[in-house]
C-alpha positions as CSV (number, residue, x, y, z in Angstrom):
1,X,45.9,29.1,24.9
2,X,42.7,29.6,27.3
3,X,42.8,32.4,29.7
4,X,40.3,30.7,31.7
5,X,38.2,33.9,32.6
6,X,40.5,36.4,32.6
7,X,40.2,39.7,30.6
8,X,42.9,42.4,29.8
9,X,42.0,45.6,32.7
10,X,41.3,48.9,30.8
11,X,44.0,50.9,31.2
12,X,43.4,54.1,33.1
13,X,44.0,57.3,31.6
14,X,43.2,60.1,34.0
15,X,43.3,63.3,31.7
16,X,40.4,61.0,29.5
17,X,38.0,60.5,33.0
18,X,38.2,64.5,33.9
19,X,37.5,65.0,30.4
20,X,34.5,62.3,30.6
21,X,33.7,64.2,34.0
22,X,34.0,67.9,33.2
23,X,31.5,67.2,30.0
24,X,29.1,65.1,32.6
25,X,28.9,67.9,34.8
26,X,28.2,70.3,31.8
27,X,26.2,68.1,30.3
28,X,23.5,67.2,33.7
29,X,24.6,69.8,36.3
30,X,23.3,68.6,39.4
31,X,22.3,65.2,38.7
32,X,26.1,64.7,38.1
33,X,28.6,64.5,41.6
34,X,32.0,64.0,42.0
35,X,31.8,64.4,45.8
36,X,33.3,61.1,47.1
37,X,30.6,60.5,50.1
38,X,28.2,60.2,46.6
39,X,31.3,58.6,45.3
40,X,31.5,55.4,48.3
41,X,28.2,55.1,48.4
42,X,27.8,53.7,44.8
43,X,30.3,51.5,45.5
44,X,29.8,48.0,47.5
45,X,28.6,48.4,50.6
46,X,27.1,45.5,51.3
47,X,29.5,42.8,51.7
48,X,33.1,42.2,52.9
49,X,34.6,42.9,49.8
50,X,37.1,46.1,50.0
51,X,35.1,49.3,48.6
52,X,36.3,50.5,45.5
53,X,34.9,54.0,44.3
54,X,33.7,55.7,40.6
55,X,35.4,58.9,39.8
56,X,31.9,60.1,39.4
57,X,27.9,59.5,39.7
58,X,25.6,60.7,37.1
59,X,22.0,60.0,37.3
60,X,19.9,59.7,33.9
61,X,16.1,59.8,33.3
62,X,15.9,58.3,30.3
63,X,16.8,55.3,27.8
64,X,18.4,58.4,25.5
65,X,20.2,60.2,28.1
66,X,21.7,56.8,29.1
67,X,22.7,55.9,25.7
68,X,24.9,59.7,25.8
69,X,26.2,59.0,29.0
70,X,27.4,56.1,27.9
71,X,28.9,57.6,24.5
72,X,30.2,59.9,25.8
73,X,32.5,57.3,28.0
74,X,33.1,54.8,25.0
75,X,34.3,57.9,23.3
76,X,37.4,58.2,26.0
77,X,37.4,54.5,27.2
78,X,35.8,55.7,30.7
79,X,34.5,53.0,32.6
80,X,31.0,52.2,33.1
81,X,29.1,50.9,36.5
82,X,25.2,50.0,36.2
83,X,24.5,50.9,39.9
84,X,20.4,49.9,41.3
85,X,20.4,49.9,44.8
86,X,23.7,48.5,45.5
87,X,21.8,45.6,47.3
88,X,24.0,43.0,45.8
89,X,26.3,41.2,47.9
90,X,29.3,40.0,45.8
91,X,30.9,43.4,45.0
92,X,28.6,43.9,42.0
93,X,29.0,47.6,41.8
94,X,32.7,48.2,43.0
95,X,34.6,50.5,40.2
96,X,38.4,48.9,40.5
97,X,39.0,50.6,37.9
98,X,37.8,54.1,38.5
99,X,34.7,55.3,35.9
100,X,31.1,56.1,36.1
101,X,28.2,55.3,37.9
102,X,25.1,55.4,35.9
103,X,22.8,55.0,38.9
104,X,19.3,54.4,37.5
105,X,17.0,55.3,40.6
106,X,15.0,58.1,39.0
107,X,14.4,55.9,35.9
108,X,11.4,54.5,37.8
109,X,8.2,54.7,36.0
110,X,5.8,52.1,35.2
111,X,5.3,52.6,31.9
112,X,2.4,50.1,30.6
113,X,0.0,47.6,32.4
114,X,-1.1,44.9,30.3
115,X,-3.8,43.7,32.5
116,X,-5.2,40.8,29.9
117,X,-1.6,39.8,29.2
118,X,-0.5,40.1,32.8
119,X,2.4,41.9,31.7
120,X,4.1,45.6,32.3
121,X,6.5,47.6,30.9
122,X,8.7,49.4,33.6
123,X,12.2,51.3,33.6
124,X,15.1,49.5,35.2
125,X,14.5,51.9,38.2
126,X,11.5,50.4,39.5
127,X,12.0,48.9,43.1
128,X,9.5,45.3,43.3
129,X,7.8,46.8,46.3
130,X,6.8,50.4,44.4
131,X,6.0,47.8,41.2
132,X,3.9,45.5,43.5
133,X,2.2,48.4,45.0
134,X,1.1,50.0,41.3
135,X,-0.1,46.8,40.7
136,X,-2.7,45.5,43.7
137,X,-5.2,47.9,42.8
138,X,-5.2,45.8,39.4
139,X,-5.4,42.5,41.0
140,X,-1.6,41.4,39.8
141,X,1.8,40.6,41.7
142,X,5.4,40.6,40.5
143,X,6.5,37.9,42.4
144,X,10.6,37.3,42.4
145,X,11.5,38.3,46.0
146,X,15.1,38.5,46.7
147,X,14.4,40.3,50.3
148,X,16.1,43.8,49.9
149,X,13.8,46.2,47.6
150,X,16.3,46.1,44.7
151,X,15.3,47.5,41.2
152,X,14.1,45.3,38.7
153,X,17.2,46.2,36.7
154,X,19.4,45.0,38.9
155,X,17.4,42.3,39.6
156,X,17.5,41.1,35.7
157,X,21.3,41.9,35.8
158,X,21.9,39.4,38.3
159,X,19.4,37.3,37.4
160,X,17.6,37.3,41.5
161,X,15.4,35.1,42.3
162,X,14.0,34.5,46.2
163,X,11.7,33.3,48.5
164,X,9.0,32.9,45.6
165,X,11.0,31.3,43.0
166,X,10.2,27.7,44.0
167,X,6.5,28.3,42.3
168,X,7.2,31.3,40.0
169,X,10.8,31.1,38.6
170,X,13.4,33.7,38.6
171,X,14.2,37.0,37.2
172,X,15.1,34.7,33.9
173,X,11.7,33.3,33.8
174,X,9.9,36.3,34.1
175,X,11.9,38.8,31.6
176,X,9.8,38.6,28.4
177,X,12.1,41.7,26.8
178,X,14.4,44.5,27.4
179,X,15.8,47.8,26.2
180,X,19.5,47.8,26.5
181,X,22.2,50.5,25.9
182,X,25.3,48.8,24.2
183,X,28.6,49.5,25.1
184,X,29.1,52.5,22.5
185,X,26.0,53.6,23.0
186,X,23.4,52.4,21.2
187,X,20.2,51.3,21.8
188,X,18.5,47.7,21.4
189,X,15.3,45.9,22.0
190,X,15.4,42.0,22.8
191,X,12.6,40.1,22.8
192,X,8.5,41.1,22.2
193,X,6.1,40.3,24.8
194,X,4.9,37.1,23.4
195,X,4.9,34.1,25.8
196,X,7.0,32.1,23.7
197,X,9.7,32.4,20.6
198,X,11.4,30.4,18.4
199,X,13.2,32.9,16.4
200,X,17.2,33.1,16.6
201,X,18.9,33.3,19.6
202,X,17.6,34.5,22.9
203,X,19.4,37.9,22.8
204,X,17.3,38.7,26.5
205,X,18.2,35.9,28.6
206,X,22.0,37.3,27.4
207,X,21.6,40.5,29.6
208,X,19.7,38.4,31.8
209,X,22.8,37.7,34.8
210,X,25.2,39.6,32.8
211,X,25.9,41.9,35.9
212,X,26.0,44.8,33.6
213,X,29.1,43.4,31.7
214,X,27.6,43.6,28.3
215,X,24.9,46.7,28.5
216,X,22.9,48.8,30.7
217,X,19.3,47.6,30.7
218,X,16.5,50.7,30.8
219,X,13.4,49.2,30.6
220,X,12.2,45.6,31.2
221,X,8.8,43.5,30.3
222,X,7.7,41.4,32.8
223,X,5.5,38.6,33.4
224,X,3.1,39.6,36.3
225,X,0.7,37.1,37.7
226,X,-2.9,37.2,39.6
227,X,-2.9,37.7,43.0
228,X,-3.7,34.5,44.8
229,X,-7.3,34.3,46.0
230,X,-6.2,32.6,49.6
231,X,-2.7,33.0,50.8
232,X,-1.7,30.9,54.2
233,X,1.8,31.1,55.8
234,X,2.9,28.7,58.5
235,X,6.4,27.3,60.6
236,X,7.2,24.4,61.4
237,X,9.8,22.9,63.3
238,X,12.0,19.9,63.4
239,X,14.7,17.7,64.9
240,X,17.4,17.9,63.1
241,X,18.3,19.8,59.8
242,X,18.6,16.3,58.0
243,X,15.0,15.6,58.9
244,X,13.5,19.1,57.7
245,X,15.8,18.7,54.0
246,X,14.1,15.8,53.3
247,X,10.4,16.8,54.3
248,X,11.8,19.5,51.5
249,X,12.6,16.9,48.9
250,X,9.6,15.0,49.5
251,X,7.5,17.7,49.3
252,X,8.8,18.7,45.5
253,X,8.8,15.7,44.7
254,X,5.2,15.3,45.1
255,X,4.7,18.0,42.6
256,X,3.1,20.4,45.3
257,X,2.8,23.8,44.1
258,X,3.9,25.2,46.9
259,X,5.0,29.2,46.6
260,X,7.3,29.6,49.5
261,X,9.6,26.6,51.4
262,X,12.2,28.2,53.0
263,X,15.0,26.7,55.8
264,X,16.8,28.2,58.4
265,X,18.8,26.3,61.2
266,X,19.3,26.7,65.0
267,X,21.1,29.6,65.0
268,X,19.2,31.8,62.1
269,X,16.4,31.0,64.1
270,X,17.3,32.2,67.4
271,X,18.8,35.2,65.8
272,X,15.3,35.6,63.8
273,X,13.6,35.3,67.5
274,X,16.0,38.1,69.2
275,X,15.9,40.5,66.3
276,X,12.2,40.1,65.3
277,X,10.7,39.0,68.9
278,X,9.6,35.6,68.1
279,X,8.9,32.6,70.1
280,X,9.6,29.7,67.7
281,X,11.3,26.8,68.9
282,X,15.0,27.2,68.5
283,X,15.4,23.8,65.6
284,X,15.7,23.8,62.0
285,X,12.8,25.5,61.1
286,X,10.6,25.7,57.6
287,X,8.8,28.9,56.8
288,X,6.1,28.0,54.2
289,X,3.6,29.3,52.1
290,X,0.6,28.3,50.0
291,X,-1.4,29.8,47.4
292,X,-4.4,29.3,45.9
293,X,-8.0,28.7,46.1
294,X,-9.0,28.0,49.3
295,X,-9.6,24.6,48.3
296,X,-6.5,24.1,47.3
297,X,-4.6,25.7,49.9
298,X,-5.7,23.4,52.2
299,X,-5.1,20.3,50.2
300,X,-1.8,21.6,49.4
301,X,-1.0,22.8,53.2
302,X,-2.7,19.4,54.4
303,X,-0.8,16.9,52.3
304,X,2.9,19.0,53.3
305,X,1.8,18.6,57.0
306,X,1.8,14.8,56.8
307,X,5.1,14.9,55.1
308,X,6.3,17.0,57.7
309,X,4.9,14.3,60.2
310,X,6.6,11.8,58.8
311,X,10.3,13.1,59.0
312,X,9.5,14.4,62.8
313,X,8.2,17.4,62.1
314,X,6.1,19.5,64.5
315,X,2.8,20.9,64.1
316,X,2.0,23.5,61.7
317,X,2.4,27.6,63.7
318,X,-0.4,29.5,61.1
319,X,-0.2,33.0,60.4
320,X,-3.6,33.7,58.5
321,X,-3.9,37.5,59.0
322,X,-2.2,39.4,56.2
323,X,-0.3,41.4,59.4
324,X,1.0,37.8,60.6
325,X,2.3,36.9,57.4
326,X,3.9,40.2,57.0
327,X,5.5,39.8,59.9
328,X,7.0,36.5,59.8
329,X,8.4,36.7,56.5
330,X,9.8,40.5,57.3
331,X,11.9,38.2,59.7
332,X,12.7,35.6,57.3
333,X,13.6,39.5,55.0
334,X,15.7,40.9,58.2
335,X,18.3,37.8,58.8
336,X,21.0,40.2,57.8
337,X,20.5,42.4,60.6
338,X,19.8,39.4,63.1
339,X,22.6,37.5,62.6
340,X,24.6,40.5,63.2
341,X,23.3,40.6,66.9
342,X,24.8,37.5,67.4
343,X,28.3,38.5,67.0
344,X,28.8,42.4,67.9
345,X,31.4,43.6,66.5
346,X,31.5,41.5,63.3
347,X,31.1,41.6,59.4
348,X,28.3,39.4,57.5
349,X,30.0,37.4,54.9
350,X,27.1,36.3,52.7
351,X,27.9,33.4,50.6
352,X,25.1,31.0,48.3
353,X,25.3,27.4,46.8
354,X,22.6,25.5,44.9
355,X,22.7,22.2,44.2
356,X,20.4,18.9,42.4
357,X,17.1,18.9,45.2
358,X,18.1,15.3,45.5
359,X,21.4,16.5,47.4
360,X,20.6,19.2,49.5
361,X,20.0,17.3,52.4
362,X,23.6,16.1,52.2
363,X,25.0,19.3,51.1
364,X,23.6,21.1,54.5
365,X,24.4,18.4,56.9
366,X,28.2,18.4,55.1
367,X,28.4,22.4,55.6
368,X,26.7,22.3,59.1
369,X,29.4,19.9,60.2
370,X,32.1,22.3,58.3
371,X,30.9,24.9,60.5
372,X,31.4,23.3,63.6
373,X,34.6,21.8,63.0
374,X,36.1,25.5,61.5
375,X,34.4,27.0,64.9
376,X,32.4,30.0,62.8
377,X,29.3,31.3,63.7
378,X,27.7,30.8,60.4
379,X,23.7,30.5,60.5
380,X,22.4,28.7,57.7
381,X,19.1,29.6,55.5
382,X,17.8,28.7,52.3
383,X,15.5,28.7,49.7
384,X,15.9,25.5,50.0
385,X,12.2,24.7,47.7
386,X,15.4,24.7,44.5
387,X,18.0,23.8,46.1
388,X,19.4,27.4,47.1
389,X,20.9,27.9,50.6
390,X,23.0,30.8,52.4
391,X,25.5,30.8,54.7
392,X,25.9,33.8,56.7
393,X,29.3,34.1,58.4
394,X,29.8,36.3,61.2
395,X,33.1,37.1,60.8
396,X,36.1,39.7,62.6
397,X,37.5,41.2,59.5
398,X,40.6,42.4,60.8
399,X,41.9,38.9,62.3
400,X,44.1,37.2,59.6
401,X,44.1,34.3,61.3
402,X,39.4,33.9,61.6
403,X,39.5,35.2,57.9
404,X,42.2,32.7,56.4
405,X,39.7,29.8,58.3
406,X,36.7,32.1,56.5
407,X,37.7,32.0,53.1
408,X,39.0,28.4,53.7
409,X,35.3,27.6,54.3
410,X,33.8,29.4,51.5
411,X,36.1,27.7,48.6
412,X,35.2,24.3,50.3
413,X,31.4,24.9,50.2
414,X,31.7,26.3,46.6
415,X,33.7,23.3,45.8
416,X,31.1,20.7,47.6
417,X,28.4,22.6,45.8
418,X,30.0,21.9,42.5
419,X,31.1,18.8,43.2
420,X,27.2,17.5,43.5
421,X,26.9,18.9,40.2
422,X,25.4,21.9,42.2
423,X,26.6,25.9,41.3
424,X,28.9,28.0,43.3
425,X,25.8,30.9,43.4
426,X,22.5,30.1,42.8
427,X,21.3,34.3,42.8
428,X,24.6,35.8,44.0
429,X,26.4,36.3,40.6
430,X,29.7,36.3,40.6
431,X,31.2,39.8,40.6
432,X,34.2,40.4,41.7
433,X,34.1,37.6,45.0
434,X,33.3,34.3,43.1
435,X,35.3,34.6,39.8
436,X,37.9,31.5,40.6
437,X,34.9,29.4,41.4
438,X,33.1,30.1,38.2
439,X,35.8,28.8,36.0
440,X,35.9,25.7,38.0
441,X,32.1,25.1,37.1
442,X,32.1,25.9,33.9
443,X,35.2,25.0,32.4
444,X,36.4,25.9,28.9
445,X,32.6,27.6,28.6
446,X,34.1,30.5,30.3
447,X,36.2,31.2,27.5
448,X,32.9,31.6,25.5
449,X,31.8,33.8,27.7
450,X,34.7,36.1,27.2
451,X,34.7,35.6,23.6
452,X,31.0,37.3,24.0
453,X,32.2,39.7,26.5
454,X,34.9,40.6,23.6
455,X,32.6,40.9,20.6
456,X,30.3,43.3,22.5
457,X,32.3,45.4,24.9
458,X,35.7,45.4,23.0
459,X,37.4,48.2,24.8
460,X,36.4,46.2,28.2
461,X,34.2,49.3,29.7
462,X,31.4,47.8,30.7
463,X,31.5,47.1,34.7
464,X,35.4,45.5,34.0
465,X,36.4,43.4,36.1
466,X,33.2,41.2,36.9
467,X,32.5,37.8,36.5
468,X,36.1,37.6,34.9
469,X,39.2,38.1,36.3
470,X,41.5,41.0,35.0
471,X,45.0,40.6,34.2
């Protein structure tokens, strides 16, 4: 019989963690803490999603001392939590189960820069803005942007993508290999940093979205790319949401390679113009960017301003300057803390669908109206270039009655999303928050998954109770 996504919990045994924690402390000394404000702040953090905390935070500095960490807890049946940054925003790094953290910050050199390959070696560590800043002086750019400085770790674990990934793919585009500890603690290399492969299966793009359920990735190859001889950013405003989709899908469809199209509605963009003191007109609103030659950035930015034109759309607001750009796409970055200036008081709820490019015009109109007629204050951005759009619901936890009409939203957008043949998280993941909707996407496939899940993590220690449901 199909269990449909669910997996047996570990069972907790607490004489087996203080054993696994007495021979962590022993073992690092002070890069080891039990102290629970350490404790609460590797758990999640970011979202609405009740805070579950590690018995314990150990921080490695190498692929080896990972690899004992993590032997040492297969040993006992410990638990295991990859922690990054703890940017992610579906519970990602909760421990329901008690166990480790394994937080990987001071694993953050660059090891190798392949300048004629455009490719580096880096440990899972690495934030994108201290990779990007190694790299300039070279003339390369890491581009997958998911807005918080997250490491590239946890950026491959939940396969991230961003404002960039319209031209330059997502984290699973741009992996060429890892290093992975295994669940009982040993060590493997996927992938080579050849462009292309043909030989067996893709062991990389396995860890790549696995939320740390299957391994720990240490140290990643990644494609890098030249930094764009002319860069131009611009807004540009429009009647209606409807209108600026389809300027969207026009655009792509026209095969324009343009690096950044981004969305936000009415309300993101007033909240954008409190928070970050702008003037833009307060309509749906597309942030856009272009690289390129300079040539080609203005045939490119000249042919998306007719298109614009023709579905309403104002005049193009340039921002030339490196500063300017910085500056409005640091707002685009900041929505989370706009949007909660708009309700004081509340909670952001951070929720993400992706659907065919063909429907996200009536995807967005559909949830707009959903918005009004549930009466939430819910802006609405996107990377909208892929189909990729977020809700931000600003919400008053504590009232039963706003959070049953909450949650009765969300399951109704996930189910629209899917639906259209769309995804109920198009760089979310799934964690702990979007388990029910991942089995109504994928079906019997889940069962796959788990099958996998079983083969490699058989004790069910590696960040249990993600992606699948347990018990």
């Amino acid at each position: 019989m199909s269990l449909q996504g669910q997996m047996s919990p570990p069972h907790r045994d607490n004489d087996a963690i203080m054993l696994v924690l007495e021979a962590l402390a022993n073992r690092f000394g002070d890069r080891f803490s039990a102290n629970r404000t350490v404790r609460e702040q590797h758990a999640n953090i970011t979202s609405w999603h009740p805070v579950k905390i590690p018995d314990g935070v150990v921080y490695p500095e190498s692929t080896a001392e990972v690899s004992e960490i993590v032997s040492i807890c297969a040993k006992h049946r410990v638990p295991i939590i990859p922690f990054g940054t703890g940017t992610s925003l579906e519970a990602g790094v909760n421990a329901p189960f008690g166990g480790v953290s394994i937080d990987m910050g001071r694993m953050s050199r660059v090891i190798a820069v392949n300048e004629d390959d455009m490719d580096c070696v880096v440990e899972a560590g690495v934030t994108r803005k201290q990779l990007n800043a190694h790299l300039r002086s070279q003339g390369l750019f890491f581009p997958i942007d998911p807005g918080a400085d997250a490491s590239v770790g946890g950026m491959a674990s939940t396969r991230a993508s961003g404002t960039n990934a319209v031209r330059y793919g997502t984290m699973k585009d741009n992996v060429l290999a890892l290093t992975v500890v295994m669940p009982d603690g040993s060590i493997r290399k996927t992938g080579t940093r050849a462009r292309k492969s043909a030989a067996g299966y893709d062991i990389t793009r396995l860890f790549v979205g696995a939320e740390g359920t299957l391994g720990i990735i240490t140290e990643l190859t990644l494609k890098l790319h030249g930094i764009p001889q002319t860069i131009a950013s611009a807004v540009c405003s429009f009647p209606d949401l409807e209108s600026a989709c389809n300027a969207v899908i026009t655009t792509i469809r026209y095969g324009i390679p343009i690096a950044r199209i981004e969305l936000l509605d009415e309300v993101q963009v007033h909240a954008c113009n409190v928070h970050s003191k702008l003037t833009l007109p307060e309509l749906p609103t597309l942030f856009l960017e272009f690289h390129g030659t300079e040539a080609g950035v203005q045939e490119q930015s000249g042919t998306v301003a007719e298109i614009a034109k023709d579905f309403g759309g104002g005049s193009f607001d340039w921002a030339l300057q490196a500063e300017d750009r910085t500056r409005l796409w640091e707002a685009r970055h900041n929505v989370y803390w706009a949007c909660l200036e708009l309700r004081p008081g509340s909670k952001f709820i951070a929720t993400d669908v992706c659907v065919p490019i063909s429907r996200l015009a009536e995807c967005m109109v559909q949830t707009k109206a959903d918005i009004g007629k549930t009466g939430l204050v819910a802006p609405i951005v996107g990377h909208v270039g892929d189909g990729n759009f977020h809700v931000s619901v600003m919400a008053m936890t504590d009232d039963p009655e706003e959070m049953a009409r909450v949650k009765a939203f969300i399951d109704r957008l996930n189910l629209r999303a899917i639906e259209m043949n769309g995804t109920c998280t198009g760089e979310h993941g799934i964690g702990e928050g979007k388990q029910e909707f991942l089995v109504r996407e994928h079906g019997a496939n889940v069962d796959t998954m788990r099958a996998i899940k079983a083969a490699l993590d058989p004790h069910n220690i590696m960040n249990p109770g993600k992606i699948f449901r347990s018990g």
